[in-house]
C-alpha positions as CSV (number, residue, x, y, z in Angstrom):
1,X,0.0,0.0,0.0
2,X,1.1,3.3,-1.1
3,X,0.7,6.1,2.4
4,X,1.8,9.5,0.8
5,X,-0.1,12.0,3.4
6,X,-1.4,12.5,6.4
7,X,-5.1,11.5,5.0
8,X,-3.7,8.1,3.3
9,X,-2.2,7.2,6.7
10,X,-5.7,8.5,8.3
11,X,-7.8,6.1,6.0
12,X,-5.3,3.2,5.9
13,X,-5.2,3.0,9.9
14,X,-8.9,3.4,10.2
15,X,-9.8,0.4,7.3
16,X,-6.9,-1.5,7.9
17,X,-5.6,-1.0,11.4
18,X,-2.5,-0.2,12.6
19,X,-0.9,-4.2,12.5
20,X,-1.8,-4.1,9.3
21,X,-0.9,-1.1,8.0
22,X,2.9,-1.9,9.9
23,X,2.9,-5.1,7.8
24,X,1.8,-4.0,4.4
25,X,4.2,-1.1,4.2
26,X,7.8,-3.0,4.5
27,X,8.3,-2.7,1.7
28,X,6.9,0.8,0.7
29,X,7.3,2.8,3.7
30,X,5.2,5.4,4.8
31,X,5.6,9.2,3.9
32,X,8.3,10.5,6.9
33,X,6.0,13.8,6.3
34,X,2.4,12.0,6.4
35,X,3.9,10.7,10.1
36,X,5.0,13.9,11.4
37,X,1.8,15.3,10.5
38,X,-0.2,12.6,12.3
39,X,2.1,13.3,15.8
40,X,1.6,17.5,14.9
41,X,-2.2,16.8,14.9
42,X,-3.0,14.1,16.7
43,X,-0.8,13.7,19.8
44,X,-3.7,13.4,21.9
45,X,-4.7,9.9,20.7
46,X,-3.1,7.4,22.2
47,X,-4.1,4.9,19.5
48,X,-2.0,6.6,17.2
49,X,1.0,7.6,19.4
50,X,1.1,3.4,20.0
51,X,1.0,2.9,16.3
52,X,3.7,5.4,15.7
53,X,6.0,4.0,18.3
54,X,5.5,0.6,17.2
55,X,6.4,1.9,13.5
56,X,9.5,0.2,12.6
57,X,10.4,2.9,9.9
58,X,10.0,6.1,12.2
59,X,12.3,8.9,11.6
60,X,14.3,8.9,14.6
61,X,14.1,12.8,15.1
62,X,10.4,11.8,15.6
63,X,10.8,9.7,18.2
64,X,13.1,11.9,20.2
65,X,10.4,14.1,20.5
66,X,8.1,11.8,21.0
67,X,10.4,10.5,24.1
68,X,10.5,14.0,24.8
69,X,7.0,14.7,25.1
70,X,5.9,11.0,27.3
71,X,3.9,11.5,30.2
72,X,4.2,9.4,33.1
73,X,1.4,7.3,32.3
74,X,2.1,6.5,28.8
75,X,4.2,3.3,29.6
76,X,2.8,1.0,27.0
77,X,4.2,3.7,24.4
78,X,7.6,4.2,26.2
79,X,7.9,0.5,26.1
80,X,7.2,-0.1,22.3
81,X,9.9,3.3,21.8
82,X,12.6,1.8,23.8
83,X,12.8,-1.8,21.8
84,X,12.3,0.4,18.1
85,X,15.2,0.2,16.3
86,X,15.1,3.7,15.5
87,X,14.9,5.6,18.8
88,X,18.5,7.0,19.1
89,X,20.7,6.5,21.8
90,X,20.6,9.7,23.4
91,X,16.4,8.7,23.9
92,X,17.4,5.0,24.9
93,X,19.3,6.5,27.6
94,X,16.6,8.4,29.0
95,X,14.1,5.6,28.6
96,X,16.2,3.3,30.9
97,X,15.9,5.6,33.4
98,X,12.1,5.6,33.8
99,X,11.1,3.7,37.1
100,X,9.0,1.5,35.1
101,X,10.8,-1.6,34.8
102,X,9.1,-2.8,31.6
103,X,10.4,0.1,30.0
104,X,13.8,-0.8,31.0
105,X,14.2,-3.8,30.3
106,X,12.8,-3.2,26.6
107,X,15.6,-0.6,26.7
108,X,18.3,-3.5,27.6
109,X,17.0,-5.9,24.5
110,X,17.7,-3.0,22.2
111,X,20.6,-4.5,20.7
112,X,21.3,0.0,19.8
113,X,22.1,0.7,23.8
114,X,25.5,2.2,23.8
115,X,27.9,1.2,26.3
116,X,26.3,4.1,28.4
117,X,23.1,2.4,28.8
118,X,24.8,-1.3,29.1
119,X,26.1,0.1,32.1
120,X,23.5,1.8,34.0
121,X,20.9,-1.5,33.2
122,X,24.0,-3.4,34.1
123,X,23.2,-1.8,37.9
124,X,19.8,-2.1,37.5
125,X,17.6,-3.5,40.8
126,X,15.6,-6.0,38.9
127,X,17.4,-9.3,38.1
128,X,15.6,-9.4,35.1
129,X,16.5,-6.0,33.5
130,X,20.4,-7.2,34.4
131,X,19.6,-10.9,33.1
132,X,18.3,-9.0,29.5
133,X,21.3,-6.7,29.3
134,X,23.6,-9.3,30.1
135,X,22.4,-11.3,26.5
136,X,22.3,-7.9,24.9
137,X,25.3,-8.0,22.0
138,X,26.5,-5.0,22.6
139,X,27.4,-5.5,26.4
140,X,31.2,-4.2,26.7
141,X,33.4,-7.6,28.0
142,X,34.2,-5.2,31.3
143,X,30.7,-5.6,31.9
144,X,30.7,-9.1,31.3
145,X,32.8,-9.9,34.5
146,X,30.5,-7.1,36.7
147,X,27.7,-9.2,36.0
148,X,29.6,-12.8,36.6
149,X,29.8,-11.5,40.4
150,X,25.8,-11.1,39.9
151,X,24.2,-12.6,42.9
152,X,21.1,-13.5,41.2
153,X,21.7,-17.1,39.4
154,X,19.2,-15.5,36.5
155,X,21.9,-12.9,35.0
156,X,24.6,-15.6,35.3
157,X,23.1,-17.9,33.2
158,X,22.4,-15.6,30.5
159,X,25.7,-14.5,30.3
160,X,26.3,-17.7,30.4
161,X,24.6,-17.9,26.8
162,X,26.2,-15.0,25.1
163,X,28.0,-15.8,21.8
164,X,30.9,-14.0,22.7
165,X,31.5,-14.9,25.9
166,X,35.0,-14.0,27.6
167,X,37.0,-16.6,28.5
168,X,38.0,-15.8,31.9
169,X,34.3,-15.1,32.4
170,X,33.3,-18.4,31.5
171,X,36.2,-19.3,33.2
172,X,34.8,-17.9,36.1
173,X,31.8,-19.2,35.6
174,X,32.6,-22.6,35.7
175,X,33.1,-22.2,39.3
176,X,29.9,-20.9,40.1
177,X,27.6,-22.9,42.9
178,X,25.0,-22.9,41.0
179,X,23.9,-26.0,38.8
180,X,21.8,-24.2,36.7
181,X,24.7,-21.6,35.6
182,X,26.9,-24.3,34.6
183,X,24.4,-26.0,32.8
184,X,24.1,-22.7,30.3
185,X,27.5,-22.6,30.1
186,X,28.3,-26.0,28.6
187,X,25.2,-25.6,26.0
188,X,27.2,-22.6,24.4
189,X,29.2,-24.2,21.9
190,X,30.7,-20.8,20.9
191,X,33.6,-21.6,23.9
192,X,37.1,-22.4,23.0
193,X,37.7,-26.2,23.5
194,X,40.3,-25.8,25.9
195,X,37.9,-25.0,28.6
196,X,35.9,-28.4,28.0
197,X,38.7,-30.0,28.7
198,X,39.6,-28.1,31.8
199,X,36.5,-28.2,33.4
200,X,36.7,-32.3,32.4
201,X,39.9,-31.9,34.5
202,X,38.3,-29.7,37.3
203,X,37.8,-31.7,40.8
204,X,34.2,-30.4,40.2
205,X,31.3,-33.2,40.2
206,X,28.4,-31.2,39.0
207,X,30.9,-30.1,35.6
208,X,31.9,-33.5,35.2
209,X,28.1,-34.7,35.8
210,X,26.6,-32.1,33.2
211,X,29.2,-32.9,30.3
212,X,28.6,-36.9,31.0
213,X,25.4,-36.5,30.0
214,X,26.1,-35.7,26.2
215,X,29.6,-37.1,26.4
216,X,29.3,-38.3,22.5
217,X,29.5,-34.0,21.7
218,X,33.2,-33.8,23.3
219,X,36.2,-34.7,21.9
220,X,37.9,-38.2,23.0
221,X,40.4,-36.7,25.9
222,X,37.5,-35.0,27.6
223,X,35.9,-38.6,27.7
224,X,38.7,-40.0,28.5
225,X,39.3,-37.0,31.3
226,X,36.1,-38.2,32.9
227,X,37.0,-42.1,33.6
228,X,40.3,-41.3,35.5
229,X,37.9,-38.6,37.5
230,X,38.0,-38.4,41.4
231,X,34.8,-38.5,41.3
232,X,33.2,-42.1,41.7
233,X,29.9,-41.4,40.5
234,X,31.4,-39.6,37.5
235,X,34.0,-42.3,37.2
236,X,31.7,-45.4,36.9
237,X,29.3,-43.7,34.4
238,X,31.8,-42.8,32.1
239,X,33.8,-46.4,32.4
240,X,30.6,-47.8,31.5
241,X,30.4,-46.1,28.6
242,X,32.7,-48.0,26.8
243,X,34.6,-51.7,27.8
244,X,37.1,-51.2,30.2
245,X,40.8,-51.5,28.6
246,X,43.2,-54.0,30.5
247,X,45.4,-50.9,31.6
248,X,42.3,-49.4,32.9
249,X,41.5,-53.2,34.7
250,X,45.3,-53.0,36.7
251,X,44.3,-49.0,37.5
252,X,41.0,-49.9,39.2
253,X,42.4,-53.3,40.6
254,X,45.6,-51.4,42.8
255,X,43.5,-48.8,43.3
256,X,43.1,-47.9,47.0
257,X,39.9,-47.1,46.3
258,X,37.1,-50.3,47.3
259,X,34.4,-48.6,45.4
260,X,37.0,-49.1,42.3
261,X,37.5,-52.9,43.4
262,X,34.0,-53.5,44.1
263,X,33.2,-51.6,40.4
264,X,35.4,-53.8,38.6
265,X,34.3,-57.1,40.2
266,X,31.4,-56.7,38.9
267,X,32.4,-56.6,35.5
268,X,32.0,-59.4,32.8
269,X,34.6,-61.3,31.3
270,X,37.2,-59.9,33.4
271,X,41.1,-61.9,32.4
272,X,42.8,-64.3,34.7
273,X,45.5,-62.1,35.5
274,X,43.3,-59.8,37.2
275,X,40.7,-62.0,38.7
276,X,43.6,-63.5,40.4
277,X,44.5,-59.9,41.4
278,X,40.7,-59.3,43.0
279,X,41.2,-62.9,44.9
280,X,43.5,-62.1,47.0
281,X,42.1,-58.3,47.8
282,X,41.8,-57.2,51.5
283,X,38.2,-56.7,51.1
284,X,35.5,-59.5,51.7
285,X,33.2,-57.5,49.4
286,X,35.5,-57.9,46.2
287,X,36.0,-61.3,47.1
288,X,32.6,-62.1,47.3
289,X,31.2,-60.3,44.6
290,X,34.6,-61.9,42.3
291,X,32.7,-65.2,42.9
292,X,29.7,-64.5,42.2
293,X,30.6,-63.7,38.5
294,X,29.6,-65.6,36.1
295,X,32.9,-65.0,34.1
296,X,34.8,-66.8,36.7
297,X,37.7,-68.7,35.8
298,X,37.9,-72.7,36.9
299,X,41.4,-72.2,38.4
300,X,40.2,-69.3,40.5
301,X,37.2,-70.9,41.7
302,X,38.7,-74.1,43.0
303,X,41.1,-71.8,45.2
304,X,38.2,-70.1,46.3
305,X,36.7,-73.1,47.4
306,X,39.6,-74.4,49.1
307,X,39.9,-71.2,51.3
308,X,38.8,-70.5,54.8
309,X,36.6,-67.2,52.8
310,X,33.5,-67.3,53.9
311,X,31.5,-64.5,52.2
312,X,33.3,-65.5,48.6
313,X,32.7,-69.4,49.1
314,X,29.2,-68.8,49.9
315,X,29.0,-66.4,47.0
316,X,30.4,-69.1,44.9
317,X,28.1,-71.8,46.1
318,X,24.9,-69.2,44.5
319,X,27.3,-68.7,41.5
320,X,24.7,-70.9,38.1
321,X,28.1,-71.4,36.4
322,X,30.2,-73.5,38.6
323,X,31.5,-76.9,37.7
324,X,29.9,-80.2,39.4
325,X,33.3,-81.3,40.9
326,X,33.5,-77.8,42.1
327,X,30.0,-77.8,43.7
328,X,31.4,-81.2,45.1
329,X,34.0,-79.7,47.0
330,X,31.7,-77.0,48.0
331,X,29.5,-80.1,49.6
332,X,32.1,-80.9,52.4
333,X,33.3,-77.3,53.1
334,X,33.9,-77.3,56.7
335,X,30.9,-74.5,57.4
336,X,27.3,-75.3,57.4
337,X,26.3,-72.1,55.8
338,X,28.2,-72.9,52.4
339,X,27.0,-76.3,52.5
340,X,23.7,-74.7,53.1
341,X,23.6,-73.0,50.3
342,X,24.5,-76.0,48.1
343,X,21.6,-77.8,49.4
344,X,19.1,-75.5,47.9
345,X,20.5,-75.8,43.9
346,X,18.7,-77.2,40.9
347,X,21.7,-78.6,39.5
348,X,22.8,-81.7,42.3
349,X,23.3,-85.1,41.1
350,X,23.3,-88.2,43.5
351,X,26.8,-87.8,44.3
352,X,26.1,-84.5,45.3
353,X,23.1,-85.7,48.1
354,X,25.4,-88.3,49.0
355,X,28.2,-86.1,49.9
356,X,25.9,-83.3,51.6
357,X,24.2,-86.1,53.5
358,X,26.4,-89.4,54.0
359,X,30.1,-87.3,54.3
360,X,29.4,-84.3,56.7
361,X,30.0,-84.8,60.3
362,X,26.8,-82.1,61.3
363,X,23.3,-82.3,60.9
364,X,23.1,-78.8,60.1
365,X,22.2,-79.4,56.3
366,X,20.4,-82.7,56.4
367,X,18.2,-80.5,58.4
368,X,17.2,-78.2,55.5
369,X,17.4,-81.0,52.9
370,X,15.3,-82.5,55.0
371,X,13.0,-79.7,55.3
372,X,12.8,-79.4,51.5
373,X,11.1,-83.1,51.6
374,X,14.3,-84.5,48.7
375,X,13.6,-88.6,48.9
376,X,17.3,-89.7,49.4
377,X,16.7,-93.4,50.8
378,X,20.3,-94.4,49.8
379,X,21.2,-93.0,54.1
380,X,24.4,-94.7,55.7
381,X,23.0,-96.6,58.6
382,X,25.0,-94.3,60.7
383,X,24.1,-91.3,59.5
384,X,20.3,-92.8,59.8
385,X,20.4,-93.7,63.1
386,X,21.9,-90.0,64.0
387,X,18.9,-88.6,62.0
388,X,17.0,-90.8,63.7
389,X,18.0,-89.8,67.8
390,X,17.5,-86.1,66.1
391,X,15.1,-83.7,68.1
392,X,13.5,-82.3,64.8
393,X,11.2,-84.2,63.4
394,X,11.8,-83.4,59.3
395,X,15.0,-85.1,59.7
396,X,13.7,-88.0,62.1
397,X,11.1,-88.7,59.2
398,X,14.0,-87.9,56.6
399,X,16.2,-90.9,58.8
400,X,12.6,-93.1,58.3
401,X,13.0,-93.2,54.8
402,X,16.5,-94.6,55.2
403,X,17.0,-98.1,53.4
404,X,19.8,-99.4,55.8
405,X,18.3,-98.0,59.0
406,X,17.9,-101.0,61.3
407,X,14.6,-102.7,62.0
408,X,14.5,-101.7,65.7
409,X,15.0,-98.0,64.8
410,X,12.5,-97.9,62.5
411,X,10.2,-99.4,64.8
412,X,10.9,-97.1,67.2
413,X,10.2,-94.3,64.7
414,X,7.1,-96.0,63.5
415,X,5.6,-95.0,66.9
416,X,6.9,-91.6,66.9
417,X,4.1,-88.8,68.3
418,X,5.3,-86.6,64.8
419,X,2.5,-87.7,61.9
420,X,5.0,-86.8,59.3
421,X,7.8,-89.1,60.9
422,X,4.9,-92.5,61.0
423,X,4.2,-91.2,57.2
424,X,7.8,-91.8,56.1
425,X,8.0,-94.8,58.1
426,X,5.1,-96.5,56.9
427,X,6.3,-96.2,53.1
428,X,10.1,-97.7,53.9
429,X,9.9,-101.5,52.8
430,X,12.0,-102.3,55.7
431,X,9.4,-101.8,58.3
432,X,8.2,-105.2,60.2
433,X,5.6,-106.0,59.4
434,X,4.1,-106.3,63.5
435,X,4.5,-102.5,63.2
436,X,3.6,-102.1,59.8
437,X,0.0,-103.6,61.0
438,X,0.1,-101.3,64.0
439,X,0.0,-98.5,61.9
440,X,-3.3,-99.3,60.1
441,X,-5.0,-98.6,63.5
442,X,-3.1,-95.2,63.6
443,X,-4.8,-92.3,64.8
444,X,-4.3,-90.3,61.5
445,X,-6.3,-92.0,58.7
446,X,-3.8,-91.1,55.5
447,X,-1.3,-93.1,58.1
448,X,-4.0,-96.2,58.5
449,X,-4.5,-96.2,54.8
450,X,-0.9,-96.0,53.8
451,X,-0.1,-98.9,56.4
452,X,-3.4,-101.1,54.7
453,X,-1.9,-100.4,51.1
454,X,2.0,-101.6,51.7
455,X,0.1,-105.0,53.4
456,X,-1.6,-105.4,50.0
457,X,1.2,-105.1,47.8
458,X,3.4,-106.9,50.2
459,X,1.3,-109.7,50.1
460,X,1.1,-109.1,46.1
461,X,3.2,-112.3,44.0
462,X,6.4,-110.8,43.1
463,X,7.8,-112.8,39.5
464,X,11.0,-114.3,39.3
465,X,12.0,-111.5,37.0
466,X,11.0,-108.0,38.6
467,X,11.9,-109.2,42.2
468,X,15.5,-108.0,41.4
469,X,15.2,-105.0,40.3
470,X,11.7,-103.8,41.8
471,X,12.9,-102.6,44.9
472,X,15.4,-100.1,42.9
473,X,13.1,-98.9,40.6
474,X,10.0,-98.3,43.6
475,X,12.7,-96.9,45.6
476,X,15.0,-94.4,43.4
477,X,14.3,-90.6,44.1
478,X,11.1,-89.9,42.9
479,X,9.7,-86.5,42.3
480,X,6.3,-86.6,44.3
481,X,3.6,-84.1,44.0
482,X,3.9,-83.3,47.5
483,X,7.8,-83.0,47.6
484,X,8.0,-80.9,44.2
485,X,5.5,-78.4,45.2
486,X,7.2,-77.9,48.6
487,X,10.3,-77.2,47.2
488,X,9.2,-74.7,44.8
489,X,7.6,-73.2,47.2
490,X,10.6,-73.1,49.2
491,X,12.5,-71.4,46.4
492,X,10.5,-68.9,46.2
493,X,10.9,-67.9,49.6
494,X,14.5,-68.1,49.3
495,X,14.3,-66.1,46.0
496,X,12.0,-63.2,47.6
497,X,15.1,-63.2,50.5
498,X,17.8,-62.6,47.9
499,X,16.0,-59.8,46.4
C-alpha cells in the first residue's frame, strides 16, 4: 500500500488497522512527512501515538520528540519506543531511566544501547532487566565480569549464553555454585575447547556430571578425562560407557579405592590375570562379589573353594556357572552355611546328596534338605540312626525313609508322636511287618490307609524277573507331587530373600 499524506495514513489506519498497516508497508514505507503530521495533529490519541511507536520505519528525530514529550502514564508507548530500532541513543538512555521496569528492560533488548546504557541497566535493581542486558550483543566484556559477580543465578546464566563470551568469564563461571549456571555454560558451543577440557579436568562433580550426559558431543580426551575422574559417580558412568581396557583393569584393581575394586568385580569377562588380582584383595566385598561372576575362571574358583573365605565361598556356592566337581568340594566345606547353600540348587546329582548327607560330620544341612522333603533313601546306617536320635522331626522322618536303617530304629520311629515321621516310616519297605499292621490302627487316617496299602502289595506275587530290580526302581528318588511343590515353594521364599 502506497501512504503519501497525512489522510492516506488516516484512511489506511482506520480500514486496515495499525498491525496491518505496519505489515503492508515494508516494503513501501510510509511518507516520513504523512507521520510527522499525524504526531503534529493528533498527539492526543493514544491509538495513534502506539502505532507510531511501534512503527518500525519512524524517523528517529520523531521519536526523540516523541520520548520527549511522554507523560508518566504512557508506559505501553515508552515500552514499544525503547525496543524500536530507530529511537536514538541519546532517547534509549533516558528511557532506561524511567522507574517502570518494563520500560527498561525493553531498553536492555535493544541490541542499539551504547555502552552508556549497558552500564546503567548493568546496575539495574531487577534481576531481570540485568539478566536481558547481560544477553544484549552490545554488552562491553568489562561488563561481562560485573555481571559474573551477579548474585542472582538468572543474570549468570544468560551470560552464560552470550556468543561472545569471555573466556576468563566463562572461566569464572565454571566455578559458580549454582547448577543451573553451569548448565548454560556448557550448551554454548561458541567456547574455545580448551575449557571443556579443563572443566573435564576440574575436581568439580556437577561439571563432570553435566558434560557426561552428552559425552558423545566432546572430543575423545575430555571422555577419557572423565574415567580417570575423582569423582566415583562420575567415574563409573563414564567407564561404563565403553569396555574397560586392560590398563584401565590393573588401574582400578591397585586402586586404593574399594568402590573401584567392588566396580570392577562386577564386571564381565574380566582376564585371569586380574581375577587373580581381585582374589586375594583385603576386602571381603571384592572377594565375594569376584565369585559371584559368572565370568569366573575354573582355576580361581577351586582356590576359592579351598579357602577359609567365607562371604566368597558362599557367594560361589549361588554362582549358576560353577563346575559339578566344584560344587562337590563346595559339599564338604567345613561350614554349614556354604553347604547350606548348596543344598538349595537345581543342578545336584546323587553324588552330590550323597556327599551333603552321608560325608558331613553335622546335621546342620540334612536338616534343611530335609526340610525341602528331597527322597534320598540311599542314608548310611549311621548317619540314619543319628537322623534318627535327632530332636527335629523333618530329619527323624528324613532318617525313616533310610533303606539301611535297622529294623529296631525304625520301629521305634514308626511309633513316633510326629504324623509326618509315621508317614515316612510307613512307606520304607524295611518296616516289620508287626508295626507295619500297627499302623493301620493309627490315629491319622492317611497313616492307617498308607499302612493297609504296603500289606496289600506286600502280600502281592512278586515274578521271578522283577523281584530284582523292583525294589530299585519303587525306591530311586522320585519327584512326588507333594515333595516338588514344597520345594518350589521353598525357592520362592529363598528367592524373595535374595531380592
Amino acid at each position: 500500500m502506497d501512504i503519501l499524506s497525512i489522510n492516506d495514513l488516516l484512511d489506511a489506519l482506520e480500514e486496515h488497522g495499525a498491525d496491518a498497516v505496519i505489515k503492508g508497508t515494508r516494503k513501501r514505507p510510509i511518507s516520513s512527512f504523512a507521520l510527522r503530521d499525524l504526531y503534529s495533529n493528533y498527539a492526543d490519541k493514544p491509538a495513534y501515538l502506539l502505532f507510531l511507536s511501534r512503527y518500525p520505519l519512524i524517523p528517529s528525530e520523531l521519536a526523540q520528540s516523541m520520548v520527549d514529550d511522554l507523560k508518566k502514564n504512557q508506559s505501553e508507548i515508552a515500552r514499544h519506543l525503547a525496543a524500536n530500532p530507530r529511537t536514538p541513543q541519546q532517547s534509549l538512555h533516558k528511557l532506561a531511566k524511567r522507574d517502570d521496569s518494563s520500560v527498561r528492560l525493553a531498553v536492555a533488548q535493544n541490541p542499539n544501547a551504547s555502552p552508556k546504557e549497558c552500564q546503567l541497566l548493568a546496575q539495574d535493581q531487577s534481576a531481570f532487566v540485568r539478566a536481558a542486558i547481560a544477553e544484549n550483543p552490545g554488552l562491553p566484556t568489562y561488563l561481562q565480569f560485573i555481571l559474573a559477580e551477579d548474585s542472582e543465578p538468572v543474570v549468570k546464566i544468560a551470560l552464560a549464553g552470550r556468543e561472545n563470551l569471555d573466556t576468563d568469564v566463562a572461566h569464572h563461571l565454571g566455578r559458580d555454585q549454582s547448577a543451573l549456571v553451569k548448565t548454560a555454560l556448557l550448551q554454548n558451543k561458541e567456547l574455545e575447547p580448551e575449557l571443556f577440557q579443563l572443566w573435564a579436568d576440574m575436581d568439580d562433580e556437577t561439571l563432570q556430571s553435566l558434560i557426561l550426559r552428552n559425552l558423545d558431543a566432546y572430543p575423545a580426551s575430555v571422555r577419557k578425562s572423565l574415567r580417570y575422574s575423582t569423582r566415583a559417580s562420575v567415574r563409573f558412568a563414564a567407564l561404563d560407557t565403553e569396555p574397560l581396557s586392560l590398563p584401565e583393569m590393573l588401574w582400578l584393581a591397585e586402586s586404593d579405592s574399594i568402590e573401584d575394586r567392588v566396580y570392577l568385580a562386577q564386571q564381565k569377562n574380566l582376564p585371569s590375570a586380574i581375577q587373580r588380582i581381585l582374589a586375594q584383595d583385603t576386602s571381603e566385598k571384592v572377594r565375594r562379589l569376584l565369585a559371584a561372576s559368572v565370568s569366573l575362571q575354573q582355576d580361581i574358583a577351586e582356590r576359592i573353594a579351598a579357602s577359609h573365605d567365607l562371604q566368597a565361598c558362599m557367594a560361589l556356592a549361588k554362582s549358576p556357572n560353577i563346575s559339578a566337581s566344584l560344587i562337590s568340594e563346595l559339599c564338604l566345606h567345613p561350614d554349614p552355611e556354604v553347604a547350606k547353600l548348596v543344598a538349595y540348587r537345581e543342578d545336584l546329582t546323587e553324588k552330590h546328596w550323597d556327599l551333603l548327607i552321608n560325608h558331613r560330620e553335622d546335621s546342620e544341612v540334612a536338616k534343611h534338605i530335609a526340610f525341602q522333603a528331597i527322597d534320598f533313601p540311599n542314608i548310611e546306617e549311621a548317619v540314619a540312626e543319628r537322623f534318627a536320635a535327632s530332636r527335629n522331626p523333618s530329619l527323624r522322618a528324613f532318617a525313616a525313609a533310610a533303606l539301611e536303617l535297622s529294623p529296631a530304629t525304625l520301629g521305634i520311629l514308626s511309633q513316633d508322636l510326629c504324623d509326618k515321621v509315621r508317614e515316612s516310616a510307613v512307606a520304607n519297605p524295611k518296616l516289620p511287618e508287626p508295626q507295619l499292621r500297627a499302623l493301620c490302627y493309627d490315629t491319622n487316617k492317611a497313616i492307617a490307609n498308607a499302612a493297609e496299602k504296603a500289606i496289600a502289595q506286600r502280600m502281592q506275587p512278586v515274578s521271578a524277573s522283577t523281584s530284582s530290580s523292583e525294589p530299585r526302581e519303587r525306591f530311586d528318588r522320585p519327584t512326588t507331587l507333594s515333595s516338588g511343590s514344597r520345594r518350589t515353594i521353598l525357592n520362592k521364599i529363598v528367592t524373595f530373600f535374595k531380592e
